[in-house]
N, C-alpha and C positions, 0 to 999 in steps of 0.2 A: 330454418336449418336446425335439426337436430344437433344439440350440445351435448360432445362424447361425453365422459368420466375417467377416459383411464388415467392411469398415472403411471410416469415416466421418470426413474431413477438413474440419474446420472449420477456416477461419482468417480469425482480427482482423487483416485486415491496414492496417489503420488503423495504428493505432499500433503495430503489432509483435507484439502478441499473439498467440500462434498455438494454435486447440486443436484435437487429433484426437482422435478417439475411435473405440473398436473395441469390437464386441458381443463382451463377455467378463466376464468374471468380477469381479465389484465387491463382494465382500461384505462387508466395512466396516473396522473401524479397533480390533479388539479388542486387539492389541499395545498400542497406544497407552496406555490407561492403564496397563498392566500394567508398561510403559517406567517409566512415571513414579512409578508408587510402590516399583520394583525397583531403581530406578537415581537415587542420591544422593550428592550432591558429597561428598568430604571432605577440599576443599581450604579451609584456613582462612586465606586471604591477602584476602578478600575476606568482606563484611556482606550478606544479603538487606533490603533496602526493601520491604515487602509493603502494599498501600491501596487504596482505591478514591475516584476523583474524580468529585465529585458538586457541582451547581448550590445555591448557599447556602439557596436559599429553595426550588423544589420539589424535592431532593433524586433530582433526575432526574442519571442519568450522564452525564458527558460522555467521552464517545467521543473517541478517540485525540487526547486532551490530551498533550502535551506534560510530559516529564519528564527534567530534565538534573541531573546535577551540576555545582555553580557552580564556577568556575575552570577547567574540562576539559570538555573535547569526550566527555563518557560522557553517555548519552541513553536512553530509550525512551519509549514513545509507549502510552499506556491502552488496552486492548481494547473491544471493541462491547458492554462490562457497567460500561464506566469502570475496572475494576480492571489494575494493576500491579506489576510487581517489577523494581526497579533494583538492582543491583550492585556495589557500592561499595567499591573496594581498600580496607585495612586502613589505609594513610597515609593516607586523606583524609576518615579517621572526625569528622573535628571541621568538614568542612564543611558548606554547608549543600545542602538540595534546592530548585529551583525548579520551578514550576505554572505552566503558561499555556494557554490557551485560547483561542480567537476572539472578543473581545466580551467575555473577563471580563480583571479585574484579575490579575497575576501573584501568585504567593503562594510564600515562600522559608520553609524551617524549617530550621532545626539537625538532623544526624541524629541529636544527642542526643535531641530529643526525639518521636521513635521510638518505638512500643513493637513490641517482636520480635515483636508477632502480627500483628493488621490495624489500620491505621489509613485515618481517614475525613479528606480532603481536601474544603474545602469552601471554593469558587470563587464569587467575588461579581460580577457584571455590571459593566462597565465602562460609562459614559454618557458617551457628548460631547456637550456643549452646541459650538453655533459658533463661541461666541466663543474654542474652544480649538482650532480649525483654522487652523495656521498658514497664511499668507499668502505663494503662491510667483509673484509676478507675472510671473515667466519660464517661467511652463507654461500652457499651454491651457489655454482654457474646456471644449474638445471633448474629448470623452472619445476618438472615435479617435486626435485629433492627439495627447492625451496615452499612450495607447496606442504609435504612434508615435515617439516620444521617450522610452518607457521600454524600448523595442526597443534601440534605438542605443544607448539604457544599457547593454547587460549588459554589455557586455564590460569595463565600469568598476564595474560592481556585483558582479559575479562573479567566481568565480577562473577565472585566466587560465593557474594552474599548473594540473597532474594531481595530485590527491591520494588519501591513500588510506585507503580507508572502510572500516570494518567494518561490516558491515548483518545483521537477521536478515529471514530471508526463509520466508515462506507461503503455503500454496498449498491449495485444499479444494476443494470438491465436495459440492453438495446434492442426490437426486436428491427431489424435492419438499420437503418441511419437515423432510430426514433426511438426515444427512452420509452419503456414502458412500467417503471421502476425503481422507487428510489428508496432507501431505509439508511439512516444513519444515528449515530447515537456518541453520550459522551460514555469511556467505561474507565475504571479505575483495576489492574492488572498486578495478581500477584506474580511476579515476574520470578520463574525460579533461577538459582545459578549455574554459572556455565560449565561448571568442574562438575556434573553430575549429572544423570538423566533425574529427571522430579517434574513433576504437571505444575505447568500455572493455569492460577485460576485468575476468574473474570468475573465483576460487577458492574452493571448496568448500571448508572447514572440517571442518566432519561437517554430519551430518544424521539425521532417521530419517523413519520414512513407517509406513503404518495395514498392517495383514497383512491379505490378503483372507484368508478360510477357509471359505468356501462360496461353490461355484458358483451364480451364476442368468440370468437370461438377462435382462439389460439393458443399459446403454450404459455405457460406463465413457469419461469425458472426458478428457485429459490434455492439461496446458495446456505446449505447447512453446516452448523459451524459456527459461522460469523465468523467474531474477531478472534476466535480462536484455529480457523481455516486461511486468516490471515499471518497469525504467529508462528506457523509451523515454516515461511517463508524464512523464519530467519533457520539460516542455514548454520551457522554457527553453535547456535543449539541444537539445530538438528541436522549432526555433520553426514547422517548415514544416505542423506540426499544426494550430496555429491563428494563426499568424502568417506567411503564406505573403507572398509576393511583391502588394504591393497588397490585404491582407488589408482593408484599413479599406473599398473597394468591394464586399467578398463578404460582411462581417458588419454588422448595425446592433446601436451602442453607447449603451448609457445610463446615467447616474450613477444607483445605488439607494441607497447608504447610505455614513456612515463610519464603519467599528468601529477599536475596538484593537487589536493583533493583536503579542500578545508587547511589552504596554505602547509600541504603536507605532502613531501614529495611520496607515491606511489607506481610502485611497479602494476600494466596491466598486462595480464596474462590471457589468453583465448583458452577455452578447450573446448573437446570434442569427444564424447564418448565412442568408444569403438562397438559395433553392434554387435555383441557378441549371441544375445540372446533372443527373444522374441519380444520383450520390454521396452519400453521405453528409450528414446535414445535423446540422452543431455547436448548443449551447446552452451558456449557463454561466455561472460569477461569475468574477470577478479581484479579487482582494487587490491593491491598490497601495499600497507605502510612499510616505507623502505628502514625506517629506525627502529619500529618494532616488531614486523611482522604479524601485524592484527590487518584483519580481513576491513578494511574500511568500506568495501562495495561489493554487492556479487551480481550482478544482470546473467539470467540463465531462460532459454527456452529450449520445450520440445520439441526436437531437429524433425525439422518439416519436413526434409526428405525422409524421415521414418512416422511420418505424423497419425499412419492407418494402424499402427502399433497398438497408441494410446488409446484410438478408440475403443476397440473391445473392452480394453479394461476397465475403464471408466461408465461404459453406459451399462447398467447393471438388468435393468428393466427397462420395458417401452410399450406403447402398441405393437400389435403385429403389424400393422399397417403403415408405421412412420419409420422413417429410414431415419437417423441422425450419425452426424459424422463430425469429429472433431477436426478442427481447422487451423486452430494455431493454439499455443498457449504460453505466458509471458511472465516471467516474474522476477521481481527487485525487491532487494533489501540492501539498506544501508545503514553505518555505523555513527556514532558519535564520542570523540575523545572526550574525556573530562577527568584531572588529576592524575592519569596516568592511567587508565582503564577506561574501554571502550563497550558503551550501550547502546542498542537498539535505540534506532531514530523511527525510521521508516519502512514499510513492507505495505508492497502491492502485485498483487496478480489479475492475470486478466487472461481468460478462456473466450474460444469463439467458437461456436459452433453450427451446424444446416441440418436443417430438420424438415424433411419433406414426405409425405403421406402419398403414399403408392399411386394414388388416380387424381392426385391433383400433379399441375405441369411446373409448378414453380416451386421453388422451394423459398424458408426465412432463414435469416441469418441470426443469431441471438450472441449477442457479446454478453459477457457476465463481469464486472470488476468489481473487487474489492480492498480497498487500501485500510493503512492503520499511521498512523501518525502520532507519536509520543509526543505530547505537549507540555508534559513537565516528570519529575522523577524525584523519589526521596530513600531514604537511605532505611528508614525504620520500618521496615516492610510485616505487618501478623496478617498472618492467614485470614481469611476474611470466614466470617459465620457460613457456614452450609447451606441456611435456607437463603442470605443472599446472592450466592455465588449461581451463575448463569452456566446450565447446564453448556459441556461440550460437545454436544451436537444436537443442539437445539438449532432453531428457525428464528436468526433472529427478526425477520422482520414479523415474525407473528409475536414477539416479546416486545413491541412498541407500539405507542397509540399513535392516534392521528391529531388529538388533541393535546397542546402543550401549556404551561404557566404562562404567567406574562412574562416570567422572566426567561423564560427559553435557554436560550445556552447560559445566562449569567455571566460569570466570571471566566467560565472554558472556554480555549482555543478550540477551533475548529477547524477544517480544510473549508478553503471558502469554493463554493459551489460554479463549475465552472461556466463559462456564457451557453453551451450549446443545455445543458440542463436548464436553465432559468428561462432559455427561449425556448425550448421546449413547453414549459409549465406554464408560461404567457400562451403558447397555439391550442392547450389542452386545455385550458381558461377559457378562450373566445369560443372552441369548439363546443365545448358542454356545456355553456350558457346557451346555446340557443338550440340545444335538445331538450 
């Protein structure tokens, strides 16, 4: 079979996202494990936390819960199995770990008591009755109005300095129920502040990425950007996503519920953009700290019953020959309190798309995700040099090798890679040893 060349430009440019893709060679991620069981720390300044976070009563996982060290800005967030692994310098062996979750109770243990293999966290529901909602007679009844006034917050909610993050960052590729794609890396984030439009910038750490090793003939995605197609999720710095100019006329708001959210009561709010135009049309929740009015959560996707909207705009370039059509698209971002000002924790998006070439009968499904996870944060933040700073719409998975130290991630938090990935790289393993 003749192997095309074209190349096929899609791009989110909603929020920043950007993905092109070119008919070439994707043939999957067999390095990967081969990475991970060849290449092992042996720096000993630092403890492994290994668990998995799970619902007290149906022992369902919860998904990227929340996981910090107390006293210190050191952090990671559970993968889409519930499980994790935190980091833990060797001086701060005696503190403890905290759990939180949307709607459950927080949960703090000693890392004494630990055991070095796997440990099972188990996360209780939190319940408000009303009478535990406090009472702010200087806020609206109206959920826009109060929307509204938590706008004009941030800039008292939020940091108003540049700080600077250490985040881990991911990036994958499904083409139907089967990765074809994996790039992740550590990066360190000049993170600018909330009272001002200003570019943050981004440093590469290391990284690695999946080795193709056989050619075939299908669409290989690459999400441009990176972690800076990840960063544009947080909404709070970038309010003109769903908090544009007279926003509360283009969306209708309504109160659903109040959970707890990092033992902090919050209002959630649904909206719904009104279609007024040929654009794009929002949906979503909002986390509202009820004491402060800082955005704690925002879950937003593109309202599916407008979903043919977004396409045009996004696929830029194509064959003539391949139909592609956007299918869903998803994205979260959440906050984290500390001393009375609230920082980017978490943001993750995830696009789907069908992509079917005029005289064949079937068409592929291609999921795209990419999340960012802040792992730790410091107050002293200087610009980073030019020539190390990682271009903003670069490729990142072409900015990382396939080959890593021995010491691999070292001392950095990571999001630990979840089971359908790693059994993935086991069948892409057995399959390409005996080619």
């Amino acid at each position: 079979m003749k192997t095309h060349k074209f190349k096929i430009g899609i791009t989110l440019c909603l929020i920043g996202i950007f993905i092109s893709c070119s008919l070439i060679s994707t043939a999957g991620i067999n390095s990967f494990l081969k990475q991970k069981k060849e290449i092992s720390s042996k720096d000993t300044s630092f403890i492994s936390i290994k668990g998995k976070i799970v619902d007290n009563e149906t022992n369902e996982p919860l998904i990227f819960a929340n996981v910090y060290l107390m006293g210190t800005n050191i952090a990671t967030v559970s993968n889409s199995d519930g499980n994790f692994v935190l980091k833990v310098p060797l001086e701060k062996k005696d503190s403890k770990i905290e759990f939180s979750y949307i709607g459950y109770k927080n949960k703090s243990l000693a890392i004494s008591k630990f055991s070095q293999k796997r440990n099972l966290i188990r996360l209780e529901v939190s319940p408000i009755t009303l009478s535990k909602i406090p009472i702010r007679p200087e806020y609206p009844l109206q959920p826009e109005d109060l929307l509204k006034k938590a706008v004009a917050k941030i800039s008292k909610n939020y940091s108003v300095k540049p700080n600077l993050l250490t985040g881990f960052y991911r990036e994958t590729v499904k083409k139907n129920r089967h990765y074809v794609a994996v790039s992740e890396g550590v990066v360190e984030i000049y993170k600018s502040p909330y009272n001002r439009l200003s570019s943050n910038f981004i440093k590469l750490i290391r990284g690695r990425k999946s080795k193709d090793v056989k050619r075939m003939d299908t669409v290989n995605f690459k999400i441009q950007g990176g972690p800076y197609s990840t960063l544009s999720i947080d909404v709070v710095n970038n309010p003109e996503i769903l908090f544009p100019h007279d926003f509360s006329k283009i969306f209708n708001y309504k109160f659903l519920n109040i959970v707890k959210v990092n033992e902090r009561v919050n209002y959630v709010i649904a909206f719904d953009q009104i279609p007024i135009d040929n654009g794009p049309v929002y949906s979503g929740k909002i986390y509202l700290d009820v004491e402060t009015l800082a955005f704690s959560a925002i879950e937003f996707n593109i309202n599916p019953v407008y979903i043919n909207r977004a396409t045009s705009l996004m696929v830029k370039r194509k064959p003539f020959s391949m139909r592609v059509s956007l299918q869903s698209a998803n994205y979260y971002v959440n906050y984290k309190e500390n001393n009375g000002k609230w920082y980017l924790n978490y943001a993750r998006g995830e696009v789907v798309f069908k992509c079917k070439w005029k005289k064949k009968l079937f068409r592929s499904k291609y999921t795209t995700m990419s999340e960012l996870a802040v792992t730790n944060r410091a107050e002293d933040a200087v610009k980073f040099n030019r020539k190390e700073v990682l271009p903003s719409r670069s490729v990142f998975v072409e900015k990382v090798s396939y080959f890593k130290p021995d010491s691999y991630w070292g001392e950095y938090n990571y999001i630990k890679p979840n089971e359908s990935i790693e059994s993935a790289v086991r069948k892409l393993n057995r399959k390409f040893k005996k080619n």
